[in-house]
C-alpha positions as CSV (number, residue, x, y, z in Angstrom):
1,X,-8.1,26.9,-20.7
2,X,-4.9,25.8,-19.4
3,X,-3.5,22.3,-19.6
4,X,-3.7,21.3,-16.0
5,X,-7.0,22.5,-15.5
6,X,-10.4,20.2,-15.8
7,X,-13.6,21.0,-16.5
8,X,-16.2,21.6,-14.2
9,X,-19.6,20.3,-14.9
10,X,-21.2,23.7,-15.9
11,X,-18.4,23.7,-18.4
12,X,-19.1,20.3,-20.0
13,X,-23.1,20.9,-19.9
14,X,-22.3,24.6,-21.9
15,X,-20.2,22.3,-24.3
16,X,-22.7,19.9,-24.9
17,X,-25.8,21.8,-25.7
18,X,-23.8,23.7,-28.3
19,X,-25.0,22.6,-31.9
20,X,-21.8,22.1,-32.8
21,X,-20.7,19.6,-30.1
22,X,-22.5,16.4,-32.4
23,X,-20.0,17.6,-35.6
24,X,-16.9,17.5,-34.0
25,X,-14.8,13.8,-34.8
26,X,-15.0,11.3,-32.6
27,X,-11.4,12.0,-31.3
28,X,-12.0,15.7,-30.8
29,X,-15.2,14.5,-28.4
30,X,-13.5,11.9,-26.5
31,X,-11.1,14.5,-25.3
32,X,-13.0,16.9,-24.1
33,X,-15.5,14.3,-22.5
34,X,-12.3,13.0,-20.9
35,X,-11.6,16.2,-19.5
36,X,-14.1,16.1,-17.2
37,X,-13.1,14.6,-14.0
38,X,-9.7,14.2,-14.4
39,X,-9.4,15.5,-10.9
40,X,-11.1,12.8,-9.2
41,X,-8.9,9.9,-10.2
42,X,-7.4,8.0,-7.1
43,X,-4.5,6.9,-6.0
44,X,-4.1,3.8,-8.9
45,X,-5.7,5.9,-11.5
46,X,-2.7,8.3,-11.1
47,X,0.2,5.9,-10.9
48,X,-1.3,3.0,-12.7
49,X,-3.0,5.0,-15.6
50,X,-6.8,4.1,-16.5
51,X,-5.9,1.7,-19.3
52,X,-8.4,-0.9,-18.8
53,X,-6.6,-3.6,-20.8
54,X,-3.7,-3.5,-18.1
55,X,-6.0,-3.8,-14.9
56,X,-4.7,-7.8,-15.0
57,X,-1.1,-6.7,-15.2
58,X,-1.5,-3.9,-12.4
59,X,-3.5,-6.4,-9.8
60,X,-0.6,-9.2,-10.1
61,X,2.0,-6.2,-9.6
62,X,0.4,-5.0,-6.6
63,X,0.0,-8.4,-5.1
64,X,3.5,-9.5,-5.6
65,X,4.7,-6.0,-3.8
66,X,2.2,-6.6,-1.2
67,X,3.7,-10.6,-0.9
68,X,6.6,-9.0,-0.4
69,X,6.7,-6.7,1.5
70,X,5.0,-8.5,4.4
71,X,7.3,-11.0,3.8
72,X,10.0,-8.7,4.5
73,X,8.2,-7.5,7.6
74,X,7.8,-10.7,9.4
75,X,11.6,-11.1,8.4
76,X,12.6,-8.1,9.8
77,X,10.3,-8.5,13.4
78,X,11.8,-11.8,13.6
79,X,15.2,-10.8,13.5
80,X,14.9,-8.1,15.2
81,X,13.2,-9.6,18.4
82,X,16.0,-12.2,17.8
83,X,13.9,-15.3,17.0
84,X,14.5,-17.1,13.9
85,X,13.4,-16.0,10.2
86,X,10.3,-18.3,9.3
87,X,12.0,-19.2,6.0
88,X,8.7,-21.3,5.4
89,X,6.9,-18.1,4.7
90,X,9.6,-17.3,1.8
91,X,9.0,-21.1,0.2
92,X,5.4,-20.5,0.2
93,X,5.5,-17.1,-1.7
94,X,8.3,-17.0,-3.8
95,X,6.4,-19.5,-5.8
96,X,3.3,-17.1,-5.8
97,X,6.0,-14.5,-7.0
98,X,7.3,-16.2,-9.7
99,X,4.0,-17.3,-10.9
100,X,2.1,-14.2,-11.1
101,X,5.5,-12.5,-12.8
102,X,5.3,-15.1,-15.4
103,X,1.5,-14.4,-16.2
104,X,2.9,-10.8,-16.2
105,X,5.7,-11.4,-18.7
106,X,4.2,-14.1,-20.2
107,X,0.6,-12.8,-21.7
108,X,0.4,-12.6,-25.4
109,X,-1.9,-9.9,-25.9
110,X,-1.7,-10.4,-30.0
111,X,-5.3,-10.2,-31.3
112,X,-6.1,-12.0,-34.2
């Protein structure tokens, strides 16, 4: 089997009813379990990784893009259309900016 390809799930149920399956290590079975599937991960799941310890750090990334750019966009429209740049809207979420990007630099993840 090639490196790109998945299993399909007649693949994975030939694997597990094999005697054999429940003596492989633990590692050697969570790699072929994780296998299956891998075709079906979204958008995220492809960019972001599936780390589940990280979802935190990816939510406050994807908010502070999405703070900016609509920021940017009412920007833009207003100078474009030639009415002034509601620089209210920047003093309201830079601070939301700066907050979430300290919890993201900030978090100690050291486990004691």
């Amino acid at each position: 089997m090639s490196e790109n390809s998945s299993l399909t799930s007649n693949d994975l149920l030939v694997i597990l009813n094999t005697p054999n399956f429940s003596n492989l290590p633990k590692e050697h079975k969570k790699i072929i379990l994780n296998s299956y599937g891998d075709n079906k991960k979204g958008v995220l799941d492809k960019m972001f990784g599936d780390n589940t310890e990280r979802i935190p750090i990816y939510i406050t990334f994807i908010l502070c893009m999405s703070l900016i750019l609509i920021a940017t966009i009412f920007s833009l429209v207003g100078y474009i259309t030639g009415k002034s740049v509601d620089l209210g809207l920047w003093s309201s979420i830079i601070p939301v900016i700066t907050l979430a990007l300290g919890y993201m630099f900030g978090k100690n993840n050291k486990k004691e």
